[in-house]
N, C-alpha and C positions, 0 to 999 in steps of 0.2 A: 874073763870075758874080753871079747874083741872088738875095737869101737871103728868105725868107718865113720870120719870126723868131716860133717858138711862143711862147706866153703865158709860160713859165716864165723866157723871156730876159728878157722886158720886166720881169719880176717882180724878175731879177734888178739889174735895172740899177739900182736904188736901196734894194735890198734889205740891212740893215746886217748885216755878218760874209760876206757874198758878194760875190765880185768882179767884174765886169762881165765879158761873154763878148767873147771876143776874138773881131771881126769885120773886121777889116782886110784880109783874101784876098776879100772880098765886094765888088762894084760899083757895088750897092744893097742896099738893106735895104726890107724890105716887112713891112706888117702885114694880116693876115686882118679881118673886120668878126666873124669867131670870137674873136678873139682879146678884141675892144672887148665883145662880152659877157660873158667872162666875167672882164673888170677890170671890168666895172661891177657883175656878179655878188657880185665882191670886196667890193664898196663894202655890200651889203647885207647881207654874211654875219656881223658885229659889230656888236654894242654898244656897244662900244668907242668913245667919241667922238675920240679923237687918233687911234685904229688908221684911222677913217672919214676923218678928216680928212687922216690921209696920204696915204691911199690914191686918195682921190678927186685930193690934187694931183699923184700920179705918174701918174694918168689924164689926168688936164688937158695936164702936159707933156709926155706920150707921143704922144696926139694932136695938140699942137701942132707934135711933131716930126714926125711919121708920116703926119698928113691925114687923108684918107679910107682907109679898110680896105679891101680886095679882097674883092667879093662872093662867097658862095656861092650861087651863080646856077645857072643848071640844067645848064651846061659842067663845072662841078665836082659838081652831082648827079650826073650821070654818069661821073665820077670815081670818084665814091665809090664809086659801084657794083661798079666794078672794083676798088677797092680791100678790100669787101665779099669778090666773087668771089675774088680772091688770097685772105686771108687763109682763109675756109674750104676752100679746095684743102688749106693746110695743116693743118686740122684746128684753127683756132686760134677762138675763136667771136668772131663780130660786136659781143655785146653790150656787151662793156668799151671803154674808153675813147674813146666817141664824139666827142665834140669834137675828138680826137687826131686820131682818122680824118678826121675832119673836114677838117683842116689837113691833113694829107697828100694828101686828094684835093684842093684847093685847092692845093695845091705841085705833083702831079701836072698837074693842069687848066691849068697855067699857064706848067709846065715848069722850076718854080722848084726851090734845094736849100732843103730843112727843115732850119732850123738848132734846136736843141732841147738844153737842158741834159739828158735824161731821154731818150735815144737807143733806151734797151731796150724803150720803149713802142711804137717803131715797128719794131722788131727783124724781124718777119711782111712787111713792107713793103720792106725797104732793097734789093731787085731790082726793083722797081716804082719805086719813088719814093727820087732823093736826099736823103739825111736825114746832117748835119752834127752830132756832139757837141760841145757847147761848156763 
């Protein structure tokens, strides 16, 4: 099985007092080029000169593990769409956690499982799209 690992895994993999997610049931591991914005997002959201400095070298070696990101391409616009469509069937609205969706249609589009420390974010989604808590 092929995991497409949200931003909060990556976060956690070197994050101090959390433990890294157990992905061992997985085949591959895959990253979004969603995900690679919003670690570099990370990078600019402090002042913090050592919080910067970390942050930018668990970027460094996330990419060196990972490679290139899986694009959000027009395969996964279309994705999204539908993941759009689901979620207001249930009444639930579009406008929160866009990146989120983001990555699930990108998991969708690609027929990947969403591995995600924060599971209830996709909660609207888990009959559309596999979504793994970790």
């Amino acid at each position: 099985m092929i995991a497409l690992l949200d931003t909060n895994i990556l976060i956690a993999s070197d994050a101090d007092g959390e433990a890294p997610a157990s992905l061992s049931d997985f085949t591959d591991l895959r990253v979004s080029s969603l995900s690679w914005v919003e670690l570099a997002n990370g990078l600019h959201t402090t002042a913090d000169l050592a919080t910067f400095k970390r942050r930018s070298a668990r970027l460094s070696a996330l990419r060196e593990t990972f490679g290139e990101g899986i694009p959000f391409d027009d395969r996964c616009a279309a994705a999204y769409e539908r993941v759009l469509e689901h979620l207001s069937t249930q009444g639930i609205s579009p406008r929160a956690h866009v990146v989120d969706r983001m990555l699930a249609a990108t998991a969708l589009a690609h027929e990947l499982t969403l591995v995600s420390r924060d599971a209830d974010v996709f909660s609207g989604l888990t009959d559309l799209v596999s979504v793994a808590a970790r």
